[in-house]
C-alpha positions in Angstrom: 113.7 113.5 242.7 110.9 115.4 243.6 113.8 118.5 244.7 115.0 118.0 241.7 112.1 119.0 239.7 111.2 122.0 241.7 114.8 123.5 241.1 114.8 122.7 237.9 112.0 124.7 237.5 112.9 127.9 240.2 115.0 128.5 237.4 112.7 129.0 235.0 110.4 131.1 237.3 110.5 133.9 235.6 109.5 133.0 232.6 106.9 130.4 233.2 105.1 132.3 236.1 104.3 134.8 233.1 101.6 131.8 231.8 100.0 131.4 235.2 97.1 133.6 234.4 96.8 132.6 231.0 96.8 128.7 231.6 94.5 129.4 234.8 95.9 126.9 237.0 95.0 128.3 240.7 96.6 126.0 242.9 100.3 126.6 242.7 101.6 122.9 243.1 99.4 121.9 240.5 101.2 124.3 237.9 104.5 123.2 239.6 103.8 119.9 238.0 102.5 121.0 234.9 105.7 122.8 234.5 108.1 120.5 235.5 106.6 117.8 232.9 109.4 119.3 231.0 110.4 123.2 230.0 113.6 123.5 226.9 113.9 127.0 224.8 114.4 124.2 221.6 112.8 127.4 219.7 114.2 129.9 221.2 111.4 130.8 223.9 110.2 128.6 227.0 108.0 125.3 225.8 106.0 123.5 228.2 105.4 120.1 227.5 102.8 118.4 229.6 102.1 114.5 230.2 99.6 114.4 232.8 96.4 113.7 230.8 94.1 116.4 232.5 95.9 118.7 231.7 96.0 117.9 228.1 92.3 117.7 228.0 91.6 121.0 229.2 94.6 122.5 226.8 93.0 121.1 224.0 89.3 121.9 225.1 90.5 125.7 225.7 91.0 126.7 221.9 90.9 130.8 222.3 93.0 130.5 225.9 96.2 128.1 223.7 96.3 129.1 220.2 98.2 127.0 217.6 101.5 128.4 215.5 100.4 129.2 212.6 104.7 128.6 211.3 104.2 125.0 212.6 101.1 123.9 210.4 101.7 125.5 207.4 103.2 122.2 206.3 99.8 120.6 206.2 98.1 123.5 204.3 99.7 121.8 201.2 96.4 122.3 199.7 94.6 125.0 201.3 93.7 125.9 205.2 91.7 123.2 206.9 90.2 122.3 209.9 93.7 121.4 211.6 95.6 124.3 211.0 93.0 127.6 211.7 92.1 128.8 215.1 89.3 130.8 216.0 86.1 132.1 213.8 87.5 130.6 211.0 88.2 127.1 212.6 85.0 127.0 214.1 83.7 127.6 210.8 85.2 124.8 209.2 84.6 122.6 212.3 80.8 123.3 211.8 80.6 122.3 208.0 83.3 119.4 207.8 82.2 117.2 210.9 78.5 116.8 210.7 78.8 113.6 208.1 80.7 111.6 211.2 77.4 110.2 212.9 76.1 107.0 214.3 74.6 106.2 210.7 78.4 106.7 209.4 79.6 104.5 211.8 77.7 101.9 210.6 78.8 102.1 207.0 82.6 102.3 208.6 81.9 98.8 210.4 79.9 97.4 207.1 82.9 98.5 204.3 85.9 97.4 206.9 84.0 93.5 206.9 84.5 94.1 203.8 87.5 95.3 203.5 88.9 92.8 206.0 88.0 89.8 204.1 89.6 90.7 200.9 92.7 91.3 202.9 92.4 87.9 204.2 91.5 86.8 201.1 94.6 87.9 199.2 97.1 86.9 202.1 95.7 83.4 201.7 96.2 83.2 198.2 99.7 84.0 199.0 100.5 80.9 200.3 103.9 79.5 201.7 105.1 82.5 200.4 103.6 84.0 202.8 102.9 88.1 203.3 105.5 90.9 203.1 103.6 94.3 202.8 101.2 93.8 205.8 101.2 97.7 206.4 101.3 98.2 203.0 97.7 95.7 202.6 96.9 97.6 206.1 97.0 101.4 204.5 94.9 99.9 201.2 91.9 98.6 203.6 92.1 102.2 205.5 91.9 104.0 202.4 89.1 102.1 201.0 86.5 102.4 204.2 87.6 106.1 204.0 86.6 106.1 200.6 83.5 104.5 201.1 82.7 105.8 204.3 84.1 109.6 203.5 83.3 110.1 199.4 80.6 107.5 198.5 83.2 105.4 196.6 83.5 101.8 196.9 86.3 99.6 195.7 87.6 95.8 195.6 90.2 94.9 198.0 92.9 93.9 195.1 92.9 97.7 193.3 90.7 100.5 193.5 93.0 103.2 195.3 96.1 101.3 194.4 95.3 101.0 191.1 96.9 103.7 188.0 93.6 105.3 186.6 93.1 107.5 183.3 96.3 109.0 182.4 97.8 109.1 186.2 101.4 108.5 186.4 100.8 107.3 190.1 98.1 105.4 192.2 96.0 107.6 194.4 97.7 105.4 197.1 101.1 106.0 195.9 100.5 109.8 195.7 99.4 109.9 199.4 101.8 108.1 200.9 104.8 110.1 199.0 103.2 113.4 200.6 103.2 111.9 203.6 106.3 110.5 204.8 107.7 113.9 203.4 105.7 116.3 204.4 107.9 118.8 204.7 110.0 118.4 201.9 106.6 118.0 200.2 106.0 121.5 201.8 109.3 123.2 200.6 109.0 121.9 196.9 105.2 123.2 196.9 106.2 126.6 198.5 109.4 126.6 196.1 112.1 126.8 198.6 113.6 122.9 198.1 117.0 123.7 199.1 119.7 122.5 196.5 121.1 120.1 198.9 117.8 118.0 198.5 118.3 114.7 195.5 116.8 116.2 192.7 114.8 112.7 192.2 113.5 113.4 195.4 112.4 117.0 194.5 110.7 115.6 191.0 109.0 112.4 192.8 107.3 115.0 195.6 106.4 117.2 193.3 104.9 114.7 191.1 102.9 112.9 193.7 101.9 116.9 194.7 100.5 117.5 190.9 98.8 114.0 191.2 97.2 113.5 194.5 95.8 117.1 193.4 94.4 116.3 190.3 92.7 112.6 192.1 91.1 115.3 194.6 90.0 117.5 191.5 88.5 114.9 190.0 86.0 113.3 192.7 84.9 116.9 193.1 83.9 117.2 189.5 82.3 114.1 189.8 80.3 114.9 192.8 79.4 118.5 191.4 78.0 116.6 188.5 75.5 114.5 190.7 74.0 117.6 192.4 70.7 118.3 191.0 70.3 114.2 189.3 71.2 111.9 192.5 69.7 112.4 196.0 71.9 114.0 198.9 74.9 111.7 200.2 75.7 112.4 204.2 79.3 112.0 203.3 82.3 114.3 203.5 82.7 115.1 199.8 78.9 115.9 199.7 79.7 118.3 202.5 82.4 119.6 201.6 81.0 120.5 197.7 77.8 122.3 198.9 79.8 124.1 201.3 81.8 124.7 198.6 78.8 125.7 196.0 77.5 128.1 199.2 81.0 130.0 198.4 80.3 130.3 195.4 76.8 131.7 195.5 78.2 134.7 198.1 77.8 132.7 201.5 80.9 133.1 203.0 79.8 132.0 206.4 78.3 129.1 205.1 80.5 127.9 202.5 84.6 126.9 201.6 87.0 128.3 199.0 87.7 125.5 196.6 91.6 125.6 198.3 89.6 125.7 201.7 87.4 122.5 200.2 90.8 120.9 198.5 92.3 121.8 201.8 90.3 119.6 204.0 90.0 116.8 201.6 93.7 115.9 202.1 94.0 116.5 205.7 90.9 114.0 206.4 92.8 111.8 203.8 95.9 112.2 206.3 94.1 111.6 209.6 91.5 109.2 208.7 93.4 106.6 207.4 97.3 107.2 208.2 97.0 106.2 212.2 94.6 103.9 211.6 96.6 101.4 209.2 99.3 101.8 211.1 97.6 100.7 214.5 95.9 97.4 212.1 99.3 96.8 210.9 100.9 96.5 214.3 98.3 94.6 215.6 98.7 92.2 212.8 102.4 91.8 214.4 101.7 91.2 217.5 98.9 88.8 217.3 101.8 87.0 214.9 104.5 87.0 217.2 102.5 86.5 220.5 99.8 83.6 219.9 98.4 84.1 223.1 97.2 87.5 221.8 95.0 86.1 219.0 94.0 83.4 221.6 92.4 86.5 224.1 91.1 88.2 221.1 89.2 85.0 219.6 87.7 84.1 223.1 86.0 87.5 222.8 85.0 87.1 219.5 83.4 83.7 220.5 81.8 85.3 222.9 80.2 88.5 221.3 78.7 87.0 217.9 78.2 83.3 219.9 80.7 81.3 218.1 79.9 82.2 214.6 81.9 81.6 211.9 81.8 85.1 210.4 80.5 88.7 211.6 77.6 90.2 210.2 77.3 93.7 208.3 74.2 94.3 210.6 76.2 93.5 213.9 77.3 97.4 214.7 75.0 98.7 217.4 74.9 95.4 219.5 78.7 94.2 218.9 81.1 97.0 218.7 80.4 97.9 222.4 81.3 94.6 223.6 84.7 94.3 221.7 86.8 95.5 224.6 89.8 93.0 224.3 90.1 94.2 220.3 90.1 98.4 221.4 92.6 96.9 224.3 95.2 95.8 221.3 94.0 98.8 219.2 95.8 100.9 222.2 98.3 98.9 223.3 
């Protein structure tokens, strides 16, 4: 097997060798097997893909040495360059003003809003009855959005509605208009950049493009709304507050210090996208397997007997002195 690999990749020598110096790998046999994870010319030039995890660290960690393709994010620039889709001065500049609200105190209001998130989940699938549940990822992506929310913009909502509830004259739920973008991101990209091909269902075309116009005019909106409270409220260490100072800064000549409102806009949908998409999804298959595996949610409750000493319920307070214990739950996060 191991010949295998090495042939496979002799005939790649040439053009692989010519990232030796770039990926700084000194010990030969160690690049071997970086290489050999797996090398195709899918995009018409050699493409490394690596699956040893050290590796992967120090790719990631090495920003200037393994620049990303511009061509391959520009789908998620459906509002303006962000954090995920820059490299360099400009990344690190948007880096520096979008991350400092995730702190210790956040995490804390994250554990506090997701209690109470959870138990309005619960809350509604018990009311269900023997009917019993049939949009657990659905319930799943309502309690993400809603610590986000909280957690991200200083807005806090019930369980049953807040972000998947119509509003003013919306023709879709902030919920809705999300998840539309996001499970077609790139048509959602070609309809935006007006290059939908005329193959695509034209209801297709007018329901992405809708969902575009509204998710854009929810952003808009909580923006205004937080502009308005500068000056009357005191500061919130949340990203919206961030993100409109930074955005203010801009405005004021700071351009080293501050965000273009597409740059603002920008980052307000890609922390939308990555702070709540993975996470409902992991919640929801947890939910599964617990269901379909009892023995699961019999490990998980020994744990939770153990960490808040056989309590009926969990406390708002409990962050500092029970999240670090809940091994077994992180385990079936990961799973």
């Amino acid at each position: 097997m191991a010949r295998a690999g090495i042939h496979y990749c002799e005939s790649w020598r040439i053009d692989v060798s010519l990232s030796i110096s770039t990926i700084g790998v000194q010990d030969p046999l160690l690049f071997w097997r970086f290489a050999c994870t797996r090398v195709s010319t899918d995009f018409h030039s050699p493409r490394i893909v690596v699956a040893d995890p050290n590796i992967a660290d120090d790719i990631l960690a090495r920003r200037k040495d393994f620049i990303k393709r511009k061509s391959m994010f520009k789908p998620l620039e459906l509002f303006g360059p962000n954090v995920d889709t820059l490299n360099g001065e400009a990344w690190q500049r948007h880096r520096r003003l979008t991350t400092p609200p995730f702190n210790e105190r956040n995490s804390s209001l994250v554990w506090r809003e997701s209690i109470v998130q959870a138990n309005g989940m619960i809350k509604s699938w018990i009311s269900k009855g023997r009917h019993g549940v049939v949009k657990t990822t659905g319930d799943t992506m309502t309690l993400a959005l809603h610590v986000l929310a909280a957690a991200g913009f200083g807005k806090s909502y019930p369980f049953e509605g807040g972000v998947a509830k119509l509003s003013g004259n919306h023709k879709l739920s902030y919920k809705d208009a999300l998840r539309i973008i996001i499970s077609n991101i790139f048509v959602s990209y070609l309809v935006k950049s007006k290059k939908a091909p005329s193959y695509l269902p034209k209801s297709t075309v007018e329901e992405v493009d809708t969902a575009l116009t509204e998710f854009r005019q929810y952003m808009e909106e909580m923006v205004d709304e937080e502009k308005a409270k500068i000056g009357i409220s005191t500061w919130n260490d949340n990203l919206m507050s961030v993100l409109v100072h930074a955005s203010d800064s801009e405005n004021r000549g700071d351009q080293r210090g501050g965000l273009t409102k597409d740059e603002m806009l920008g980052n307000l949908f890609i922390y939308n996208v990555a702070g709540h998409d993975t996470t409902a999804n992991t919640i929801g298959y947890a939910v599964y397997l617990m269901a379909s595996d009892p023995r699961w949610q019999a490990w998980i409750h020994e744990e939770l007997n153990f960490v808040f000493h056989g309590q009926g319920s969990v406390g708002e307070d409990d962050y500092e002195n029970a999240f670090p214990k809940l091994k077994r739950c992180l385990a079936v996060m990961v799973c």
